[in-house]
Structures are given as structure tokens and as C-alpha cells.
FITIVO-199475 format. One record per residue (C-alpha): y negated, z, x; residue in three letters; residue number from 1; chain. Coordinates in Angstrom, 1 decimal. Example, Ala and Ser with C-alpha at 12.3 -4.5 7.8 and 13.67 -1.06 7.14 Angstrom:
% FITIVO-199475
<atom py="4.5" pz="7.8" px="12.3" code="ala" pos="1" unit="A"/>
<atom py="1.1" pz="7.1" px="13.7" code="ser" pos="2" unit="A"/>
% end
This chain:
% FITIVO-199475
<atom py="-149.8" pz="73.3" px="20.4" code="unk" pos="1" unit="A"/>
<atom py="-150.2" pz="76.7" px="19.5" code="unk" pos="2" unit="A"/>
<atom py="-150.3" pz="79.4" px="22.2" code="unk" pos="3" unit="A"/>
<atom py="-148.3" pz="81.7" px="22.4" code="unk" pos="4" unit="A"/>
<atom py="-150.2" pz="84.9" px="22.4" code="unk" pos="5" unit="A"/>
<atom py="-151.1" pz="83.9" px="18.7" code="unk" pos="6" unit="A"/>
<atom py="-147.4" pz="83.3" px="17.9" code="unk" pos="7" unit="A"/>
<atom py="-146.9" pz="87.0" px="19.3" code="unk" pos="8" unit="A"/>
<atom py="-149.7" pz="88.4" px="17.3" code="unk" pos="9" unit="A"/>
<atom py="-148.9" pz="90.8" px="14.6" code="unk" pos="10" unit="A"/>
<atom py="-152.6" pz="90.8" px="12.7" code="unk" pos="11" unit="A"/>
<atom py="-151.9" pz="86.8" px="11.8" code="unk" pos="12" unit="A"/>
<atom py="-149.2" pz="85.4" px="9.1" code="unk" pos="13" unit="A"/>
<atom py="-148.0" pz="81.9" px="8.8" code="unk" pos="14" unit="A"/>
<atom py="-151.0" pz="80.5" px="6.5" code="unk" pos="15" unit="A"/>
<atom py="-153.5" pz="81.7" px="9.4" code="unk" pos="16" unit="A"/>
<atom py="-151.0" pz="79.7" px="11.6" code="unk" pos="17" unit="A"/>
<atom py="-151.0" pz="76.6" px="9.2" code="unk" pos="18" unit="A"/>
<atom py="-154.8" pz="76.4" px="9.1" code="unk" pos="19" unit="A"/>
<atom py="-155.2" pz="77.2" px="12.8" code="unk" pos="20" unit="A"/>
<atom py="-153.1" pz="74.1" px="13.6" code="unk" pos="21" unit="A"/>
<atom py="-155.0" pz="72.1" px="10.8" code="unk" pos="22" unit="A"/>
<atom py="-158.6" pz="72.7" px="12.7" code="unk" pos="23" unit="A"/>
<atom py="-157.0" pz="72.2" px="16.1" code="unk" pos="24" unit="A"/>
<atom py="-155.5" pz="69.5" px="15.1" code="unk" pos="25" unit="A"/>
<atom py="-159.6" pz="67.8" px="14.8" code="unk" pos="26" unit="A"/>
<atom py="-160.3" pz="69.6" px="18.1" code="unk" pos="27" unit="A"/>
<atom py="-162.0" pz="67.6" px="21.0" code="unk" pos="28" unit="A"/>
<atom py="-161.5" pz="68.6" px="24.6" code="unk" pos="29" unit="A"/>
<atom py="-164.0" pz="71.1" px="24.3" code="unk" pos="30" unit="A"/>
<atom py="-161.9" pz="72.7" px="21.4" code="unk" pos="31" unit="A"/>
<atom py="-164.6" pz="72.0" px="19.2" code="unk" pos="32" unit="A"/>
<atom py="-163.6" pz="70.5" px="15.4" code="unk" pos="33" unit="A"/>
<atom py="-165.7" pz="69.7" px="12.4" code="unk" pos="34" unit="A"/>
<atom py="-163.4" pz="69.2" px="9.5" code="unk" pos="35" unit="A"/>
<atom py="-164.5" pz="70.3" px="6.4" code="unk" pos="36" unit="A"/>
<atom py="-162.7" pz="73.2" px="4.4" code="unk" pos="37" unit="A"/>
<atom py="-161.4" pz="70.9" px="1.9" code="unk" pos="38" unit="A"/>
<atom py="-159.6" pz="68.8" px="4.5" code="unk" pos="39" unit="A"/>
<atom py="-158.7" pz="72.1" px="6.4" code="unk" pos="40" unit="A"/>
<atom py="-156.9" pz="72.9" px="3.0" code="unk" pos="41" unit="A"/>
<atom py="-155.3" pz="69.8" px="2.5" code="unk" pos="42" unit="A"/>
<atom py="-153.5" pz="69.6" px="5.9" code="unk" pos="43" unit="A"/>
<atom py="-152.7" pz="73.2" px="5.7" code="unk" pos="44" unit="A"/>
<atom py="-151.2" pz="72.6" px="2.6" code="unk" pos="45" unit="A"/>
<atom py="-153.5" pz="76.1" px="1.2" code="unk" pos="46" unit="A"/>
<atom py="-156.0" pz="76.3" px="-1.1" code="unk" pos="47" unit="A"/>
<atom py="-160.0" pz="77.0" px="0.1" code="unk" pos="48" unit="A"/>
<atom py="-159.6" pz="80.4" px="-0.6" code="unk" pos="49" unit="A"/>
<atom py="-156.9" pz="80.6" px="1.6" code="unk" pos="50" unit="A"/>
<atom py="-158.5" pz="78.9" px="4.2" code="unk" pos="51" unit="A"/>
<atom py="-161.9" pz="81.3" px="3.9" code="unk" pos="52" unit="A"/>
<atom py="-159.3" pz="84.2" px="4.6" code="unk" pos="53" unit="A"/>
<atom py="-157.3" pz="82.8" px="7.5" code="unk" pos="54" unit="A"/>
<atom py="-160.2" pz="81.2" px="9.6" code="unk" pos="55" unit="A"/>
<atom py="-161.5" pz="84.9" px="9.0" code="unk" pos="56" unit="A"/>
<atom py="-158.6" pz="87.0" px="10.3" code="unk" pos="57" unit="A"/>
<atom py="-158.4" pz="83.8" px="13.1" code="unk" pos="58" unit="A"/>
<atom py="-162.2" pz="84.9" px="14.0" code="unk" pos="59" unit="A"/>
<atom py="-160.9" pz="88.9" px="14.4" code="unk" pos="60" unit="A"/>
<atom py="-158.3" pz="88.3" px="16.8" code="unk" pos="61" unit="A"/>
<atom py="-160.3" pz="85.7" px="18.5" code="unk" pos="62" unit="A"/>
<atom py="-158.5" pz="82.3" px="18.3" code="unk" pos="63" unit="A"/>
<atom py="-161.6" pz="80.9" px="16.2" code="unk" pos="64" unit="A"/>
<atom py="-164.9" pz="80.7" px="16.4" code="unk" pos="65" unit="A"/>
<atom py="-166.9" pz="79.6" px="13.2" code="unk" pos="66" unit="A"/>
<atom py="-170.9" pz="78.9" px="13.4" code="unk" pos="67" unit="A"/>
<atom py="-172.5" pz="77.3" px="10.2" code="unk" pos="68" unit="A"/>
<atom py="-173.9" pz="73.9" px="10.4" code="unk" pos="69" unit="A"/>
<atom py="-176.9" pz="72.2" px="8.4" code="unk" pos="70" unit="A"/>
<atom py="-178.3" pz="68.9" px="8.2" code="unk" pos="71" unit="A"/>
<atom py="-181.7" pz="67.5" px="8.7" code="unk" pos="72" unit="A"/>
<atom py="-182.9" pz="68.8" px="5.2" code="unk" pos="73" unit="A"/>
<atom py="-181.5" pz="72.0" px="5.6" code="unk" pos="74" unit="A"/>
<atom py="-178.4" pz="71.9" px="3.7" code="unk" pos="75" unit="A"/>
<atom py="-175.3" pz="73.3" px="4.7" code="unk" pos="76" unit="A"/>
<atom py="-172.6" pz="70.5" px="6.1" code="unk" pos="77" unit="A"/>
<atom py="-169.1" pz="71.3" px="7.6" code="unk" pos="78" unit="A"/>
<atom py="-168.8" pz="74.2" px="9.8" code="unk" pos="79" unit="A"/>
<atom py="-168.0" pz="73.9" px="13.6" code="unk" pos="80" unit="A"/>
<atom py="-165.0" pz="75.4" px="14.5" code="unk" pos="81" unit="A"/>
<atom py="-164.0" pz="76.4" px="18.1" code="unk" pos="82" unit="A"/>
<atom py="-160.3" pz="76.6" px="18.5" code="unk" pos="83" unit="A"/>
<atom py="-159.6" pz="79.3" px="21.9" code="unk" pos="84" unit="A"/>
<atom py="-156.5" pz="79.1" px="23.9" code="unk" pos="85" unit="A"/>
<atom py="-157.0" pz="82.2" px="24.9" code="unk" pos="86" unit="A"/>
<atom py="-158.5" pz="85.2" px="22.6" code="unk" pos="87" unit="A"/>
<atom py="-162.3" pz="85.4" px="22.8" code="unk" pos="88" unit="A"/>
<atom py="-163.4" pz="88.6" px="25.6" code="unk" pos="89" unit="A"/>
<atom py="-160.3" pz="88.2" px="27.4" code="unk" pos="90" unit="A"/>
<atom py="-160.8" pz="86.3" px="30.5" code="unk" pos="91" unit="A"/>
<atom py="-163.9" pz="85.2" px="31.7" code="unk" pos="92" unit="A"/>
<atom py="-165.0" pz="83.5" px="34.8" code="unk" pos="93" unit="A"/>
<atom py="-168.2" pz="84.5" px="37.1" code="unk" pos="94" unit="A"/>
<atom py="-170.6" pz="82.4" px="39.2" code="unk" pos="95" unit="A"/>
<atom py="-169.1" pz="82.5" px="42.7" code="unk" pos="96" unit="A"/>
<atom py="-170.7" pz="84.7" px="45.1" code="unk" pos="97" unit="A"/>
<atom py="-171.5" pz="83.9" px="48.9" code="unk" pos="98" unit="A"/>
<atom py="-170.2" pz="85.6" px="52.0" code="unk" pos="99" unit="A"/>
<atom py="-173.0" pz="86.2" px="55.2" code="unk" pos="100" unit="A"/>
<atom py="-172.0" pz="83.0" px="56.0" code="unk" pos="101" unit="A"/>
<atom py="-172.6" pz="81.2" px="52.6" code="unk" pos="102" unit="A"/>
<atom py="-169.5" pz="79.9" px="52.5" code="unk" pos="103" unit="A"/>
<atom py="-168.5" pz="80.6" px="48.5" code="unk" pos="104" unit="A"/>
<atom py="-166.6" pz="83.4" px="47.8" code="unk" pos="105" unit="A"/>
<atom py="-164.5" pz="82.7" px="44.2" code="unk" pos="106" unit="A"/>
<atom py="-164.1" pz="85.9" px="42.3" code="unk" pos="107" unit="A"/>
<atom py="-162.6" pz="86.2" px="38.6" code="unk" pos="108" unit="A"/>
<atom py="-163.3" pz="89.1" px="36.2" code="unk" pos="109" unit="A"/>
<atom py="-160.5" pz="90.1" px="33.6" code="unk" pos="110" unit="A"/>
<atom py="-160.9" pz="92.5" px="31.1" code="unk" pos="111" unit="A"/>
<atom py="-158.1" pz="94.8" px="30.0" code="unk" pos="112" unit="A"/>
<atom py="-158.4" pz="94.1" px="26.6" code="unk" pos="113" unit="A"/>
<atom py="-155.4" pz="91.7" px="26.0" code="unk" pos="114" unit="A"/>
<atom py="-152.4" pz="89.9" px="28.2" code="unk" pos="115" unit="A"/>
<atom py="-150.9" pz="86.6" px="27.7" code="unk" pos="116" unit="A"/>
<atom py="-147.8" pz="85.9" px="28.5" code="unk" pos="117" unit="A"/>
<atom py="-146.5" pz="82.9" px="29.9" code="unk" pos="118" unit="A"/>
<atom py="-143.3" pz="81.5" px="29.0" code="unk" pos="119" unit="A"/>
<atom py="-140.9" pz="78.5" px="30.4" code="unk" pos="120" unit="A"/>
<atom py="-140.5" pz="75.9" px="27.4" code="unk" pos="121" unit="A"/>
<atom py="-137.1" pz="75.6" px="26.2" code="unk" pos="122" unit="A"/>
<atom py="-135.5" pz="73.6" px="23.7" code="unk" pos="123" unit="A"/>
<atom py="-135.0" pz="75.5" px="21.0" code="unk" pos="124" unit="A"/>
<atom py="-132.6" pz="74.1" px="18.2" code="unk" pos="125" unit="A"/>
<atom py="-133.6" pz="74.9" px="15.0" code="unk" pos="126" unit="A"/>
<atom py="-130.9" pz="75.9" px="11.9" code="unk" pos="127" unit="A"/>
<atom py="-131.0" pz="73.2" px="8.6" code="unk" pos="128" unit="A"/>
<atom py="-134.0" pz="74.1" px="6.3" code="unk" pos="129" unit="A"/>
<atom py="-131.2" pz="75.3" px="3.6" code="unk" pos="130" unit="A"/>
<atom py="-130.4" pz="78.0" px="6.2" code="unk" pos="131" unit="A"/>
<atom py="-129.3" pz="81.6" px="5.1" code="unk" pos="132" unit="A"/>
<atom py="-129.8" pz="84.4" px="7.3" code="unk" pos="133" unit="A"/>
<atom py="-127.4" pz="87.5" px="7.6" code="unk" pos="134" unit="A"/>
<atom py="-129.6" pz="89.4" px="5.2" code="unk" pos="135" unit="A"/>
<atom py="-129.2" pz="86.7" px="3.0" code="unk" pos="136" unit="A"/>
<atom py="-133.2" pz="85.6" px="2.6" code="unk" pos="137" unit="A"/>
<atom py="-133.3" pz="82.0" px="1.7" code="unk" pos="138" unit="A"/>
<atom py="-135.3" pz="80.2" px="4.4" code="unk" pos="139" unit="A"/>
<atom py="-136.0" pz="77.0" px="2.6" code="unk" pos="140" unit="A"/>
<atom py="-138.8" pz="79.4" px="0.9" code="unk" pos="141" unit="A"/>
<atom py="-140.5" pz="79.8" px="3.6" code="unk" pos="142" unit="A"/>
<atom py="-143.6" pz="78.1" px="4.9" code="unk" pos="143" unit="A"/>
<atom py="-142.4" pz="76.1" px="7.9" code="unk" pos="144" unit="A"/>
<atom py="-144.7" pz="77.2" px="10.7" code="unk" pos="145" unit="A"/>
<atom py="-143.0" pz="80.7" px="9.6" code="unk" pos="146" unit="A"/>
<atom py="-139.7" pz="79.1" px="9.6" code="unk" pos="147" unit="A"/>
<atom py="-140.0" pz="77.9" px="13.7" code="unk" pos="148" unit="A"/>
<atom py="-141.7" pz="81.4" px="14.3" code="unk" pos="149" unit="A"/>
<atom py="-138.2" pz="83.3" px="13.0" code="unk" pos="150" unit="A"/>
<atom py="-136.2" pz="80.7" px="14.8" code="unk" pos="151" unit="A"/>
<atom py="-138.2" pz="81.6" px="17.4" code="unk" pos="152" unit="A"/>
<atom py="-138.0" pz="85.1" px="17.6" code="unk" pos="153" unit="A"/>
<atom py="-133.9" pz="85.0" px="16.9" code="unk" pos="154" unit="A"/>
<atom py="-133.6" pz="83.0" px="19.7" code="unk" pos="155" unit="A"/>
<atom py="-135.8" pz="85.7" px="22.0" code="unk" pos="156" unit="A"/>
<atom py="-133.9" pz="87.9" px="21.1" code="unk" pos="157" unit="A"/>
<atom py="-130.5" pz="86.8" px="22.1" code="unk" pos="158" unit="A"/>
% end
């Protein structure tokens, strides 16, 4: 699932979107995945290139976190990925402090640098691929995760 604070972000277009969904898609439930750019490609449907891009810009508005892995002989291996449900910096938790009595006190730090918002799933129906909007754009162009994120936004804002 992708949240929706990504869906909402302006800084991201649908290939980030495509290859964000192809490493989460090998997350485990630590949100860390191994899957190697090649296979990040091929599920994304993107070329390497592509994928070097998105998983950068995914990095900058901190859905992703990327850290370089080696083997035993010091060659390079697939990278771990960390897929964030929320954007890195955001919201962060600290260690509980005491009251005089020692009973635990729990506190939570946010920082103002983002907000998400949460929103009530509904079932959204989605038009036939071969779809033409009022402005006349053929949709069936379109990448699909771009597709449901149009859909998406015409049915917000109705």
C-alpha cells in the first residue's frame, strides 16, 4: 500500500511511484528489502536508469532509505532498501521519562516539518483504461499507478 502522504506529494511522478511499490513490494516487517536494481526495473516496468533516479528523488522526500551493501570479499551486492511509511524526520518517538514517583510518563516529540493526513478508505471506481477525459488526453497512455492517482484526485475533488 502506498501512503498517502506520498500520493499527495508534488516532488514524486508516477515512475518514483512504480519503483516505490516494486521495493516495498520485497519489504519485510521492518520495511527492509534487498531486491536488486535489475529486478526493481523489471517489476517497475523502468529501465535502471530510471530506477537510479526515482529511488533518488524517493531518498529526498524521505519515503526511502538506500545504504550500500558488500559481501565478504568486498564487492558490492544489492543495496538495502528501507521503505518509510512516514517521511524520514517527521515523527519520532522518545524514551519515556519518569514522574517523582517512577511511574512512566509517555511523551512523543513531532517536528513541524511535514503532516500526514489520514483518510477513510472508500471504494473508488475507476473509468475503463480507453478513458478520455474532458480535455481530451488519452489515458490509456498513461502509466497506471498515474492512471489511479488522476482517478483519485477527480474523485477528491468532487
Amino acid at each position: 500500500m502506498v501512503p498517502w502522504w506520498l500520493l499527495d506529494c508534488k516532488d514524486i511522478d508516477g515512475y518514483d511511484l512504480a519503483v516505490y511499490c516494486a521495493i516495498a513490494r520485497h519489504a519485510d516487517n521492518q520495511g527492509e528489502a534487498y531486491p536488486s536494481r535489475s529486478r526493481i526495473a523489471d517489476i517497475a516496468g523502468v529501465n535502471i536508469k530510471t530506477v537510479d533516479r526515482a529511488v533518488k528523488t524517493l531518498q529526498e522526500v524521505g519515503a526511502l532509505e538506500k545504504r550500500i551493501r558488500r559481501d565478504k570479499a568486498g564487492d558490492l551486492t544489492s543495496n538495502v532498501y528501507i521503505v518509510h511509511e512516514l517521511p524520514t524526520g517527521v515523527a519520532t518517538q522518545t524514551v519515556p521519562p519518569s514522574d517523582s514517583n517512577g511511574a512512566t510518563v509517555a511523551t512523543q516529540t513531532v517536528q513541524g516539518v511535514a503532516t500526514q493526513t489520514v483518510h477513510e478508505l472508500e471504494a473508488v471506481e475507476l473509468e475503463p483504461i480507453n478513458y478520455k477525459t474532458q480535455e481530451g488526453e488519452d489515458l490509456w497512455k498513461t502509466s497506471p499507478i498515474e492512471y489511479a492517482r488522476q482517478q483519485l484526485q477527480r474523485s477528491s475533488a468532487s
